[in-house]
C-alpha positions as a printed NumPy array, in Angstrom:
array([[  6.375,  12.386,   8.211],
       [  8.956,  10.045,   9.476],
       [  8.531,   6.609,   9.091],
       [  9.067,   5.712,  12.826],
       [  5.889,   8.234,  13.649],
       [  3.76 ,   7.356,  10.569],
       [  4.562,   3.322,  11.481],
       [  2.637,   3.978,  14.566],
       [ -0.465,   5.149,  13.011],
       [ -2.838,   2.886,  12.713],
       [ -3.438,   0.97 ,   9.161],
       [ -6.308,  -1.782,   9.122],
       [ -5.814,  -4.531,   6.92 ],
       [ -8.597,  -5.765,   5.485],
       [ -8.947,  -9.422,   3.838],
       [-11.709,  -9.653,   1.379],
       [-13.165, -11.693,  -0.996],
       [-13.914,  -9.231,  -4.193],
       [-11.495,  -6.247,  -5.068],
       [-11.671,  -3.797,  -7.771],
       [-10.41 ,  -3.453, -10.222],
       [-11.018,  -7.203, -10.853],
       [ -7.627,  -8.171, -11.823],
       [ -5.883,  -6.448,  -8.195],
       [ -4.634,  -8.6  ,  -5.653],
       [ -4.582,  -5.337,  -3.062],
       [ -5.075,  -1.706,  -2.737],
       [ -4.521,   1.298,  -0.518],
       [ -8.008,   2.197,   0.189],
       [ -7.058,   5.421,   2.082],
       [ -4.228,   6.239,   4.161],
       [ -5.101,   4.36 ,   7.096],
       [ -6.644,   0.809,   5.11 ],
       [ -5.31 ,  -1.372,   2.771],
       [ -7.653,  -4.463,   1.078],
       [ -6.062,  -7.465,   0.068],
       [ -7.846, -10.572,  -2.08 ],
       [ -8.1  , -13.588,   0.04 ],
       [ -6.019, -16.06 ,  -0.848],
       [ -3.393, -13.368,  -1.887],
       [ -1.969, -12.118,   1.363],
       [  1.933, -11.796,   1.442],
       [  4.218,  -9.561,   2.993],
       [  5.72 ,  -8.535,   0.035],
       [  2.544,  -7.568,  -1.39 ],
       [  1.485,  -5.439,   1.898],
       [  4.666,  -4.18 ,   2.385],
       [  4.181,  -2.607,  -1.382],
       [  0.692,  -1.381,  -0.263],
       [  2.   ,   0.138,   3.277],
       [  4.356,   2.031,   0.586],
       [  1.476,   3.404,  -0.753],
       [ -0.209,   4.257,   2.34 ],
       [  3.035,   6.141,   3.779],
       [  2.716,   8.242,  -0.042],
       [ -0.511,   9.104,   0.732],
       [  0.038,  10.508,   4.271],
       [  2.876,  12.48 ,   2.812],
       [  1.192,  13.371,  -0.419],
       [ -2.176,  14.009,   1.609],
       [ -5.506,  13.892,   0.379],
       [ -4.862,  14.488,  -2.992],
       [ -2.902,  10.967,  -3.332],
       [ -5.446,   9.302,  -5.402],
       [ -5.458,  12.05 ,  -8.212],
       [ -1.457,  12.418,  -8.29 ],
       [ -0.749,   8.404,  -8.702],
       [ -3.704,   8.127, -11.514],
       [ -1.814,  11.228, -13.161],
       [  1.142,   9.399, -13.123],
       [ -0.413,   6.469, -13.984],
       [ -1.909,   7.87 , -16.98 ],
       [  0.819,   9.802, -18.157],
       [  3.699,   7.557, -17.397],
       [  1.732,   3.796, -17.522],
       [  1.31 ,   1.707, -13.953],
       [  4.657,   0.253, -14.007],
       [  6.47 ,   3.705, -14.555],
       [  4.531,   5.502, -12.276],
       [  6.909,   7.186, -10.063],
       [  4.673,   6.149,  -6.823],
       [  4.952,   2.814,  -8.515],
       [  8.594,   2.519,  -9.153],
       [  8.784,   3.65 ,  -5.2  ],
       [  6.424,   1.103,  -3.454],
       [  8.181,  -1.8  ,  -5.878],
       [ 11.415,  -0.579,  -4.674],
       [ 10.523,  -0.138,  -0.661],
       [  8.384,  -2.812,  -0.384],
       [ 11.816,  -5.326,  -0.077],
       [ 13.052,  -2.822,   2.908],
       [ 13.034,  -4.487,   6.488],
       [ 11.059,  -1.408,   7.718],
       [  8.051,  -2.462,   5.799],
       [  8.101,  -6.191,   5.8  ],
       [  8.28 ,  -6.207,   9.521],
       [  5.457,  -3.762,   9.597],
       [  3.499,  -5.993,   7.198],
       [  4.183,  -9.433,   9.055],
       [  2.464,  -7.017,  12.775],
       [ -0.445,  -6.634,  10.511],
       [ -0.675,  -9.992,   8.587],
       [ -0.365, -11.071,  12.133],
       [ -3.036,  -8.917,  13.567],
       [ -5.098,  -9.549,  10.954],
       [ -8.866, -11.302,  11.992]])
């Protein structure tokens, strides 16, 4: 799905108090939500979330059970859906899209 298409979507961002796993700051919840830990809200760390929500549209439902593969077999930081979102999440595409929705954000 091009990004132009997929950027018009919509993705709620949700701010909340309590996340889990305890130690995350934010998470793709599906592929239209992402939660972020009060007090933690950046647009780094949604742009690396809206990463993660543009995998799972292309990836489709089975997202969740691919990245915890990789996660298993390859540990969280050399995931290859990890390695991605860390390396898009500094592209202007999705720190402008995170600064609409930090912006948006109730």
């Amino acid at each position: 799905m091009p990004a132009e298409i997929a950027r018009g979507l919509p993705v709620e961002l949700r701010i909340v108090d309590e996340l889990t796993p305890e130690w995350a700051h934010a998470r793709a919840l599906n592929a239209n939500a992402i939660a972020v830990r009060r007090g933690r809200v950046t647009e780094t760390l949604v742009a690396h979330e809206l990463v993660h929500i543009m995998q799972w549209r292309r990836i489709g439902w089975s997202f969740p059970i691919v990245y915890a593969h990789q996660v298993a077999t390859f540990g969280y930081w050399d995931a290859p859906l990890e390695v991605e979102a860390r390396r898009l999440q500094g592209d202007a595409f999705y720190l402008a899209w995170a600064r609409d929705l930090i912006r948006e954000a109730p």
